[in-house]
Every structure is written in C-alpha cells, then in structure tokens.
VEXFILUM-233803 format. One record per residue (C-alpha): residue number from 1; x, y, z. Coordinates in pm, whole numbers. Example, Ala and Ser with C-alpha at 12.3 -4.5 7.8 and 13.67 -1.06 7.14 Angstrom:
{atom 1 {1230 -450 780}}
{atom 2 {1367 -106 714}}
END
This chain:
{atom 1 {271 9796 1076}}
{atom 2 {642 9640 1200}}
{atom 3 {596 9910 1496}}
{atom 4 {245 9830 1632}}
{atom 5 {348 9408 1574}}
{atom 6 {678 9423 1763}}
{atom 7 {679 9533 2119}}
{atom 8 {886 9863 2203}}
{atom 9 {1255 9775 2353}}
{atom 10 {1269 9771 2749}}
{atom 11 {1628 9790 2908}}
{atom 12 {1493 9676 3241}}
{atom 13 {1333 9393 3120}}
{atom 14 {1617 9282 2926}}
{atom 15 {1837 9345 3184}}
{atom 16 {1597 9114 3449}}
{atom 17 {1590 8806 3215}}
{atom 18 {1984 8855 3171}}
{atom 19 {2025 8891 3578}}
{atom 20 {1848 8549 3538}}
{atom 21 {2057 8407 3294}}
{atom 22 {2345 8517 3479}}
{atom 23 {2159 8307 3813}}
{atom 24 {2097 8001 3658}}
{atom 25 {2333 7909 3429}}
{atom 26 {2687 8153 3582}}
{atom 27 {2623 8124 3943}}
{atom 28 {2464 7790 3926}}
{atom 29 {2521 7530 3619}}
{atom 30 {2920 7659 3592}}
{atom 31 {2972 7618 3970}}
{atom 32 {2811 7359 4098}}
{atom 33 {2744 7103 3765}}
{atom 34 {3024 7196 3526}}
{atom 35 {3351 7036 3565}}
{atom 36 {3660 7309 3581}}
{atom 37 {3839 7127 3363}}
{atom 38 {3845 6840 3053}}
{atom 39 {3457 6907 2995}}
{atom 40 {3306 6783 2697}}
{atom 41 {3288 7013 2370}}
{atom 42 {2867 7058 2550}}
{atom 43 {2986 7165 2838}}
{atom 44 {3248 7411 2721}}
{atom 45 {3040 7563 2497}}
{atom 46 {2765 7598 2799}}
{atom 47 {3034 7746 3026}}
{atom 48 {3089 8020 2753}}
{atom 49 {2756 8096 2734}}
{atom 50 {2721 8172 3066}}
{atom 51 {3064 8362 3123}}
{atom 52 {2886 8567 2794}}
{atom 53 {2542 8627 2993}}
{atom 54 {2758 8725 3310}}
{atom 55 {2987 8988 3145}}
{atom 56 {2671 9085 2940}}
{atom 57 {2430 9139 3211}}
{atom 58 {2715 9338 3440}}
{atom 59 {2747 9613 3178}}
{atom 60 {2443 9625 3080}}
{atom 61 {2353 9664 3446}}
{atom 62 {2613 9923 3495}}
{atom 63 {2466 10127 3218}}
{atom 64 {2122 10126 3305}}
{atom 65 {2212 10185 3685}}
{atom 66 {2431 10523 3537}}
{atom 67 {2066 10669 3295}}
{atom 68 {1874 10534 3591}}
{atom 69 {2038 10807 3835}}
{atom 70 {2068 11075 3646}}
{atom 71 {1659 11093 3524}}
{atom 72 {1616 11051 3903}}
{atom 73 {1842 11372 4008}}
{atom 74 {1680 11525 3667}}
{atom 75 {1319 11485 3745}}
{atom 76 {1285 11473 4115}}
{atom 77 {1036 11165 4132}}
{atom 78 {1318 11024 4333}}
{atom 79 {1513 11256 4456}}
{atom 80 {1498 11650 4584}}
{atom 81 {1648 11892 4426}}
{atom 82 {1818 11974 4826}}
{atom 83 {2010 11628 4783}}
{atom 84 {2144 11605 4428}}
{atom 85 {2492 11741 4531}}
{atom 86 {2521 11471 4767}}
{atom 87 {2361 11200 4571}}
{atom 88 {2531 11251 4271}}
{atom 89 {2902 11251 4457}}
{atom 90 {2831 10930 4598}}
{atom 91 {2664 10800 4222}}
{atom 92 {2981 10914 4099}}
{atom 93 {3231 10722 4315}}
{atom 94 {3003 10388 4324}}
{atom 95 {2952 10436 3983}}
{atom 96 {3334 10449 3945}}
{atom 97 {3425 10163 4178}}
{atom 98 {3138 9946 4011}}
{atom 99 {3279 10018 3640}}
{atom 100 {3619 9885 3769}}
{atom 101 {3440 9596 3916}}
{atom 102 {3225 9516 3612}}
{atom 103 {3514 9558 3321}}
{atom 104 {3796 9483 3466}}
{atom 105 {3942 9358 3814}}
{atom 106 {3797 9562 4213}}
{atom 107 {4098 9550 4412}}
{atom 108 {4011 9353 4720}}
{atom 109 {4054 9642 4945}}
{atom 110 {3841 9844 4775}}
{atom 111 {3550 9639 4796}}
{atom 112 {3428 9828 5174}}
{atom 113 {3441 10106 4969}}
{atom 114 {3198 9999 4679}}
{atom 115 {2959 9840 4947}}
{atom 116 {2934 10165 5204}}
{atom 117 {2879 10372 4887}}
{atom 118 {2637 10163 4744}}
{atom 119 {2453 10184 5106}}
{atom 120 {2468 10545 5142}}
{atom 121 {2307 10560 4773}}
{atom 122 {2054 10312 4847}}
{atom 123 {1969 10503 5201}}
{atom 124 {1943 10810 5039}}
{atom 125 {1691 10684 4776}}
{atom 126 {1474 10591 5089}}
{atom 127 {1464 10900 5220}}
{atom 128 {1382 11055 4898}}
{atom 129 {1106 10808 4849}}
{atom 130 {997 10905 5227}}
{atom 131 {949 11286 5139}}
{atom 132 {674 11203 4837}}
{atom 133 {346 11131 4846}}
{atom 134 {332 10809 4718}}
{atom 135 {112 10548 4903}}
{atom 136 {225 10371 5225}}
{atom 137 {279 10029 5073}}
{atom 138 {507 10194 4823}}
{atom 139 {736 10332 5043}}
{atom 140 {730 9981 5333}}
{atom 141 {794 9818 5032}}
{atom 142 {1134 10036 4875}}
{atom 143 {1250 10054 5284}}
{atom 144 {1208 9742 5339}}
{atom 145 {1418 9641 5023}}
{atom 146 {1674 9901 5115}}
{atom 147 {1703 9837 5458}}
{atom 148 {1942 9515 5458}}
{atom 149 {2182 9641 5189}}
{atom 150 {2204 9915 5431}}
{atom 151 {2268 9687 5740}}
{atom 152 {2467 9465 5584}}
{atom 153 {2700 9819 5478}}
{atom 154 {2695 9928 5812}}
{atom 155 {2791 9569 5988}}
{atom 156 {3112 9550 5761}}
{atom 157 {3191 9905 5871}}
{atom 158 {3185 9768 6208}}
{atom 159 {3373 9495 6154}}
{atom 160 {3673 9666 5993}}
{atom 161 {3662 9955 6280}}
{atom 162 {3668 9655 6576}}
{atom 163 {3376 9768 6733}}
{atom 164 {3320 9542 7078}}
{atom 165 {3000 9669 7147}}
{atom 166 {2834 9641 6860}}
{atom 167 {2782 9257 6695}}
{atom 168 {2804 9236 6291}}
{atom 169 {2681 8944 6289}}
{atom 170 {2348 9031 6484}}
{atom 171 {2337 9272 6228}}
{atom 172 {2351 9051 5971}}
{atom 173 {2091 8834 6073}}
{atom 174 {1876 9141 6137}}
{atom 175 {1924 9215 5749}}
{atom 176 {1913 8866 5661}}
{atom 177 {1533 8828 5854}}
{atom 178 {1425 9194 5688}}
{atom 179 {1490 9064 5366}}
{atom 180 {1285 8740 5431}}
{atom 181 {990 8999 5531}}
{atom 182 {1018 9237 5232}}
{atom 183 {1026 8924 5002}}
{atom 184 {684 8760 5167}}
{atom 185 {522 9049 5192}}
{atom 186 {587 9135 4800}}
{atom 187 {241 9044 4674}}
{atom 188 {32 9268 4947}}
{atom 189 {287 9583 4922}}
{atom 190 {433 9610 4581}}
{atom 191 {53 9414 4368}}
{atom 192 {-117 9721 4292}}
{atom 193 {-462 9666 4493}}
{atom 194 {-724 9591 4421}}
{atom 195 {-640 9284 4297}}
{atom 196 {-882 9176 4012}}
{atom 197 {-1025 8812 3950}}
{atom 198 {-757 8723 3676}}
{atom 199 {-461 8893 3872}}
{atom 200 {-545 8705 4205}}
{atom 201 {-569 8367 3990}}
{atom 202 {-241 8463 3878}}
{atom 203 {-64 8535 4190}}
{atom 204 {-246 8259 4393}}
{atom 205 {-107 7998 4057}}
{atom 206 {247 8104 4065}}
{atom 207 {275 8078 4432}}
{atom 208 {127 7772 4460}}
{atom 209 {356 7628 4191}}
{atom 210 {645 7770 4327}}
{atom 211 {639 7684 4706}}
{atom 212 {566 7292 4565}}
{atom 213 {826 7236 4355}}
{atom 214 {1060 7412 4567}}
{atom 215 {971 7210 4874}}
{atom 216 {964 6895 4660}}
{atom 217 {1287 6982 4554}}
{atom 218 {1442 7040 4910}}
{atom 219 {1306 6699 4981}}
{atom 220 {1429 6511 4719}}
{atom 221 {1751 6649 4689}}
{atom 222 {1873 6887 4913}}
{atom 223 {2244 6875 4858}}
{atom 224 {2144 6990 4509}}
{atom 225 {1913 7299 4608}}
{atom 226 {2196 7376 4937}}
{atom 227 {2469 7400 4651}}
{atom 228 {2243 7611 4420}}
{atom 229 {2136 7843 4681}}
{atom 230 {2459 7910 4801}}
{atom 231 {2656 7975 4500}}
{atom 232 {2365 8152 4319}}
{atom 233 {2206 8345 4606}}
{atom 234 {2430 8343 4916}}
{atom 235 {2189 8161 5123}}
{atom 236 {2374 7914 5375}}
{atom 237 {2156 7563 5453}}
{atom 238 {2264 7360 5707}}
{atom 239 {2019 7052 5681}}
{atom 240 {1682 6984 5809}}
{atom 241 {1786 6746 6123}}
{atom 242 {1620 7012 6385}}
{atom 243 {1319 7216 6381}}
{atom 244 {1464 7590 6307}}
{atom 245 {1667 7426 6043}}
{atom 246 {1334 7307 5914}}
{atom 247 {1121 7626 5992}}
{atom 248 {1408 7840 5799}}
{atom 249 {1373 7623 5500}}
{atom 250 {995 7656 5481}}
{atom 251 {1055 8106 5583}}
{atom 252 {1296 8068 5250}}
{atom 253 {1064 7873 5012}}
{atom 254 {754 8091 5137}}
{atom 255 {1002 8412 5079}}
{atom 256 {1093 8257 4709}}
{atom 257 {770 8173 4621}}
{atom 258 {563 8523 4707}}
{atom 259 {821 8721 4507}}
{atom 260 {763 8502 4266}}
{atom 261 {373 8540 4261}}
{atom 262 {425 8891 4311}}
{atom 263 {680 8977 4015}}
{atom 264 {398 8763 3828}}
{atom 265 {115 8968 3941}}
{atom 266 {285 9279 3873}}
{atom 267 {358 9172 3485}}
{atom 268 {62 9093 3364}}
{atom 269 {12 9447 3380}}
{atom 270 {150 9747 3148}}
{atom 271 {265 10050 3294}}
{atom 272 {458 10135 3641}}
{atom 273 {283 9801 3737}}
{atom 274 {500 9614 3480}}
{atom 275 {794 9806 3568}}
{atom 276 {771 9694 3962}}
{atom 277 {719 9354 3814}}
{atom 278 {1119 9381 3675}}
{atom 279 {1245 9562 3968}}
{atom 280 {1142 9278 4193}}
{atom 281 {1295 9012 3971}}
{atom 282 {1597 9212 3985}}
{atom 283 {1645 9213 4368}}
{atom 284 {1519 8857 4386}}
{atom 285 {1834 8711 4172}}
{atom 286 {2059 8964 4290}}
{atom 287 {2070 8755 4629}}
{atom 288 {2103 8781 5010}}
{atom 289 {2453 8923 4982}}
{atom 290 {2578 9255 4757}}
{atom 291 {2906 9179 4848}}
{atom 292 {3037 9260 4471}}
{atom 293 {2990 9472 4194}}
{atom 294 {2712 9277 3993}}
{atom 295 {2473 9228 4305}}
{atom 296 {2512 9570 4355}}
{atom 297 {2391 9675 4074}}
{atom 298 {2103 9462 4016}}
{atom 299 {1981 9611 4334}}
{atom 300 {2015 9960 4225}}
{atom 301 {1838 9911 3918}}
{atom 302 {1553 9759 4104}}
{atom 303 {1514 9991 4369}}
{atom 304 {1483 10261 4100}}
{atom 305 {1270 10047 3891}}
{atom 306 {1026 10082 4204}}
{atom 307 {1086 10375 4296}}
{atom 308 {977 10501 3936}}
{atom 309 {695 10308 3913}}
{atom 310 {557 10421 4197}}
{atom 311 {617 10799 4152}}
{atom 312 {406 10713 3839}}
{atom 313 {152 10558 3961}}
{atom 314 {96 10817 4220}}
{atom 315 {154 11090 3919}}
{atom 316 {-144 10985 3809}}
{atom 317 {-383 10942 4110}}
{atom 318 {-281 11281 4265}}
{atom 319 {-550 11518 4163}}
{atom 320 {-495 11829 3904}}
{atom 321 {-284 11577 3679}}
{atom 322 {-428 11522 3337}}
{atom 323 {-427 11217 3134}}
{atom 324 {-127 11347 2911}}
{atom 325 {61 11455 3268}}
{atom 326 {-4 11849 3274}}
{atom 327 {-102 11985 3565}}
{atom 328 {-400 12148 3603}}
{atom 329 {-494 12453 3814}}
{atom 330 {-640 12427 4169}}
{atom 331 {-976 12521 3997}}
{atom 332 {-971 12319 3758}}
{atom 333 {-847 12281 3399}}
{atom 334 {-822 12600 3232}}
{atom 335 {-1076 12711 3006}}
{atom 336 {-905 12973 2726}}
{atom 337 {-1093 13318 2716}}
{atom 338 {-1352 13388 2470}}
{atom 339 {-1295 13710 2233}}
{atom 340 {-1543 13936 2323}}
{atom 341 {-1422 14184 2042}}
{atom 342 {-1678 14257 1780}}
END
C-alpha cells in the first residue's frame, strides 16, 4: 500500500529542483541580497542553507553524471560500442577534474582542462546521438544544446594558443545566440508532438506567465533582474537606453519563458517525456557559461537526461519492439511450435 501511495525515488528530478535551489537562493539571494558580513541570525541561517543546497546539489550532480555515463557506454542508446574507449578516457579525466572541483578546491590552471574535456564529452554524445534513429527534432534539439558548450571550449582554446585569425569572442557570441535558439525553440523540438488539448493549455499558460512577469520585472526593476541574471546565470545586461539593448532583453525573456513552457509541457507527462522535462530544467539553471565544475555538470546530466529519453521514446516506436522491450522477429512475433507427437 506505502509503495503504490508514495511515488518511486528519481535522482534526476531531485537533482533539477536542487540545481534550482542552488540558482535561487546560492547564486542569487547570497550574492546579490545577503550582506557578507554582520547579517542577522535570518540571514545567516539562510546563507547556510544555501551553501548546504550548493555543496549538496554538486555531488549529487557529480554522482549522477558518473551512473549516467557508464549505462550510456553499457547500453549503447547513447553511445557505440566503436567509441567507448575514447569516451570513457575523456569521462574519466573530466570526471576526475570535476570531483576535485566539486569536493574540494580546481586549481585555476586546470580549469581549460575541465572545460575542453567536458566539450569533447559533450561533442561526442552528439555524434552518438547523430548515428541513431531517433527523430529529427530529437537530435536539433541535443545539438543544438551541445553546440555552445562546445564553442565556448573551443574559443578558450583559442584564446590561450593566441590565435590572430580566429576571434573568441565572435565565437562566443555565436554560442551565446545558439543557445538563445535551442532555448526558444524548446517547446516545438523537445514537446513530444502531437501536442494534446490539456498539454497545449499547459505550455501556452506557463509561457504566458513567464514572459509577463519577467518583462514586468525588467521594467520595474532592472538593476534587480541585471544583478540576478548575472550572478545566477552569466548573462551580462547593459540597460535598455537603445534598441538592441531592448531587442536582447525581449530574445532573453522569450528564451526564459519557452524553456519554461517547455520543461512544463514535458512534465505533465510520465515516461522519457518526464525525463526531457528534468533535463531541460537542468541546462536552463546551469546558465550561459560552464566555466566551472557545477555548470558542467548540470549540463551533462541534462544532455543525457535527453539523450535517454529520446532513445526511449524511439525504443518504442521502432517496429519489432514489444511492449515489455523484446524484440521481435522481422516476421513477426514468434509463435512456439505445436507438438505434433501423438
């Protein structure tokens, strides 16, 4: 009876509400509205609650990102069995680097290292995705995901070999705009389709809510939501005197608000549909820059969390796949022989 009335235990959910913790009240309420010092006993006791949820969610994080990898090198929905040699060396030394990181102190000059790791592992998880059969949407959406944290990994190696030819920065702003076009087009790419009346309402709801009380927000007070979204997601606003400065408000807010709608419209569903749902609130707090070990790894875990939701959704729509996942013959299910013995 307790089993059927409690739900069953899901890491990746518990580690997406955590990621948010760690957003709001870490990278937000301790840097921007609690005082360093001579706080009140509220205050202190708020700061320890979030230096808890930050510590918490990094391991936990770290963990999951570890059991993650190795079902993906164990059951090839991810990954081919001709890349596991290579994907598991560089697992293993961003694994490494990112367990230093999390537990105790990343030496500064090690930190190229973590990030070019993390972008080879995250570039290799799009080509494995590439190679499967899942549906088109699936795969724009993990690439287009993957593609900044690759970018963004490949303009710092530029900028420590002194390239002259090549500009990091227009790099950066390359990955800077993908990631503004995998976030708004969340709800058409990662929603399963069709959408049905409830999910739409859903989606349509949370979007709605979302883009007005962020804009009312940015109106109201912007030094506020500038200081919020640069210590909790990296996001650099320089005002709203001119009309990019305005239009790159309104790209950000639309950005915010379809992930929003779309991690909504993807958990009101059970299954691989749920499981998208977490990934995408896992890259949505993670940020616009995975410049340490934490952002890192909420990125990893949601790229997988896609990546396996999708291989199971498409598990179950390829042909000669049962209900209970056995595969079938070409000719059909197979019917046992009759004893013709009298």
């Amino acid at each position: 009876m307790l089993k059927k009335l409690l739900p069953a235990p899901n890491l990746t959910a518990l580690l997406a509400l955590s990621a948010l913790a760690d957003l709001i009240f870490f990278r937000i309420l301790s840097a921007v509205f609690l005082p360093s010092q001579n706080g009140t006993s509220g205050e202190r006791w708020v700061a320890s609650f979030a230096l808890f949820v930050s510590n918490f969610s990094g391991i936990l994080a770290l963990l999951l990102a570890v059991v993650a990898l190795l079902h993906a090198l164990r059951s090839e929905q991810v990954f081919p069995r001709s890349m596991r040699i290579t994907v598991s060396t560089v697992g293993l030394f961003f694994s490494g680097l990112a367990s230093l990181g999390v537990l105790w102190l990343l030496a500064p000059g090690y930190h190229i290292h973590l990030r070019i790791s993390h972008g080879f592992l995250v570039f290799f998880l799009v080509l494995g995705v590439w190679r499967g059969t899942r549906p088109w949407r699936s795969k724009l959406a993990i690439a287009l995901f993957a593609l900044p944290i690759v970018l963004q990994a490949a303009a710092l190696f530029v900028h420590r070999m002194g390239w002259s030819r090549v500009d990091p920065g227009q790099i950066l702003r390359l990955a800077h705009a993908i990631t503004l076009a995998a976030m708004t087009s969340a709800p058409i790419l990662v929603v399963p389709w069709p959408w049905r009346k409830s999910r739409g309402a859903i989606i349509v709801g949370v979007g709605t809510v979302l883009a007005a009380a962020l804009s009312v927000a940015t109106v109201l007070r912007f030094d506020l939501v500038q200081a919020a979204a640069y210590y909790g997601l990296r996001v650099d606003l320089t005002g709203l005197a001119s009309s990019a400065e305005r239009l790159y408000v309104g790209a950000l807010i639309a950005a915010f608000a379809c992930v929003g709608a779309a991690t909504a419209g993807c958990l009101v569903e059970k299954g691989g549909s749920r499981l998208a749902g977490w990934g995408l609130l896992l890259l949505a707090v993670a940020g616009m820059e995975t410049g340490s070990s934490k952002p890192a790894l909420f990125t990893l875990c949601g790229l997988l969390a896609l990546a396996i939701a999708t291989a199971r959704e498409d598990r179950i729509a390829v042909p000669g796949y049962s209900s209970s996942g056995a595969q079938d013959s070409p000719a059909g299910p197979e019917v046992p022989a009759q004893n013709t013995n009298r």
